[in-house]
N, C-alpha and C positions, 0 to 999 in steps of 0.2 A: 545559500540561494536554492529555491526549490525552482523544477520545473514540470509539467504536469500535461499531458498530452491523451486525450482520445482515436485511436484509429479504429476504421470498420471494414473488414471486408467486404469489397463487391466484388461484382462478375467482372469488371473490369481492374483491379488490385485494392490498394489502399488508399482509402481516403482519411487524411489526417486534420484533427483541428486542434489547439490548443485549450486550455478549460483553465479558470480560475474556478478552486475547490474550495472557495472562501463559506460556500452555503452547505456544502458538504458534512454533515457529522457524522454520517454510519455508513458502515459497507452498503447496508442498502441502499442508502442514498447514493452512492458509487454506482450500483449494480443498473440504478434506475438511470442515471446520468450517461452509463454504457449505451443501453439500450437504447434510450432516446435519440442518442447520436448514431446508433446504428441504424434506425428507422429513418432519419432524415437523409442519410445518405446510401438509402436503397430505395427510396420511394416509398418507405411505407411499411417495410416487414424488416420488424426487428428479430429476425433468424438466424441472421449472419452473426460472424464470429466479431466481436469487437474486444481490444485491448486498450487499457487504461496504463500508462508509464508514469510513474511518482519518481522525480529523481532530488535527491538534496548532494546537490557536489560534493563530487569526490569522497562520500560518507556511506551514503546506501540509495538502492534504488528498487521498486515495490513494481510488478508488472499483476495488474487484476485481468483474465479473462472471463468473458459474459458469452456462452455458445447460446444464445437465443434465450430461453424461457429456463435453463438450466442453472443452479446455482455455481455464482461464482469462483473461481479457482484462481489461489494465490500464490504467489512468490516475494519473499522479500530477501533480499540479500545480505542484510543482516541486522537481524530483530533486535537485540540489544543497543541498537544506534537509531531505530524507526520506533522505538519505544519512545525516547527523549524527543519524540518528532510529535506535533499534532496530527499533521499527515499521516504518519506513520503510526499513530493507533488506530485510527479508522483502519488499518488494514490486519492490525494485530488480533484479531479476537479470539474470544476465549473457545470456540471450536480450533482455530489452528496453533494454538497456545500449548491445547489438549486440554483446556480445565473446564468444571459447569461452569454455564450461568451466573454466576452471584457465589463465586465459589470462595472456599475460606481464606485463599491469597487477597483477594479483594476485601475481605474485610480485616485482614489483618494490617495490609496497605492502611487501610481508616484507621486503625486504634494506634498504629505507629504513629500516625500524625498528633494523637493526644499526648504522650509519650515525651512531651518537650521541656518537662521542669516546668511549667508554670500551674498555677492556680485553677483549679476546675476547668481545664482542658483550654485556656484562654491563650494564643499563639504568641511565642516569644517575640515580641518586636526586631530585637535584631537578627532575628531568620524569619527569610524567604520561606512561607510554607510552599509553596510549589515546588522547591526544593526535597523537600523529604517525599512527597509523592514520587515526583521523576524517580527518585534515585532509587527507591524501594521498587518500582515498577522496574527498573533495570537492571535490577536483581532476582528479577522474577521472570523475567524473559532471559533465554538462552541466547549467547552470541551465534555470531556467525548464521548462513543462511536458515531461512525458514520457511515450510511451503511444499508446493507440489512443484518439485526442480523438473518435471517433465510437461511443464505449462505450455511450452512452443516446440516440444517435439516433432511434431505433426506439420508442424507451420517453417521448417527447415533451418532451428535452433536445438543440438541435443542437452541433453542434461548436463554432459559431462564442459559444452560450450558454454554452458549459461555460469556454472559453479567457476568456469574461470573469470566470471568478468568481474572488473572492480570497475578503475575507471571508464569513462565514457562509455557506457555501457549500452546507455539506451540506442547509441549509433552504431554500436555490433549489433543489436538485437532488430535494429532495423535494417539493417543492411543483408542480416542473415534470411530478414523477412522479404524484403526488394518492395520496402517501405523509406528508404532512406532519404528519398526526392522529399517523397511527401511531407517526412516530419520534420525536413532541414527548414521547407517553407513554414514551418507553426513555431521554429526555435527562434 
């Protein structure tokens, strides 16, 4: 079960709302979904600091920060499980990956998928080709955390509190934010 929450800072604390990411395919579209929510709940300037919460229970959970017009800075807590995630690739990219663009993992990902024993690359009927993608993608992503662990430093979360959280995370990191009113009402 995912859950998937916007909050934005104002002059008065956080304003929280809940987002189905159903339209969502790219960070960007993440970066721009931040903003947007932060503009509406300032009157109008998207400057303020807005975070975006991905959580899939008890499995991993993705916090996106937007500081205004700046590009987005990520945390996931553990890429090799948000890999296997829809979700969780829109935050995986090949900048916090470390790899280029269209780098040769990605296409070696492709030519594994040919790779099936059958006839001019034509997909074995009894496997799942999504299958060999996931799994090779989850061999190409590192366990455990991934990210700028010093995402909510500032915001009265430290690095070394974020690296401990597994479960119920997103309600430590709200509560260390004195966000937790807000996003109990969006849960």
């Amino acid at each position: 079960m995912y859950f998937a929450a916007l909050l934005a800072r104002t002059e008065d604390g956080w304003e929280a709302s809940d987002t189905e990411l159903d339209d969502v395919e790219t960070l960007s579209d993440l970066t721009e979904l931040a903003r947007e929510h932060a503009a509406d709940v300032t009157g109008g300037s998207d400057e303020e600091t807005a975070l975006v919460f991905i959580e899939q229970e008890d499995v991993w959970f993705g916090v996106v920060r937007v500081d205004g017009e700046e590009d987005p800075r990520i945390y996931v807590s553990d890429a090799a499980a948000a890999s296997r995630s829809s979700y969780g690739e829109i935050l995986l990219t090949d900048e916090l990956l470390g790899r280029e663009p269209g780098s040769a993992d990605e296409d070696d990902l492709e030519d594994l998928t040919d790779l099936d024993g059958t006839e001019d690359g034509e997909p074995d009927p009894e496997e799942d080709d999504d299958s060999a993608v996931i799994e090779g993608s989850s061999e190409a992503v590192p366990p455990g955390p991934l990210g700028d662990t010093r995402i909510l430093d500032d915001l009265g979360l430290s690095e070394k509190e974020l690296l401990s959280l597994h479960t119920d995370a997103l309600n430590e990191i709200a509560e260390a934010l004195g966000a937790s009113e807000v996003l109990e009402t969006v849960r």
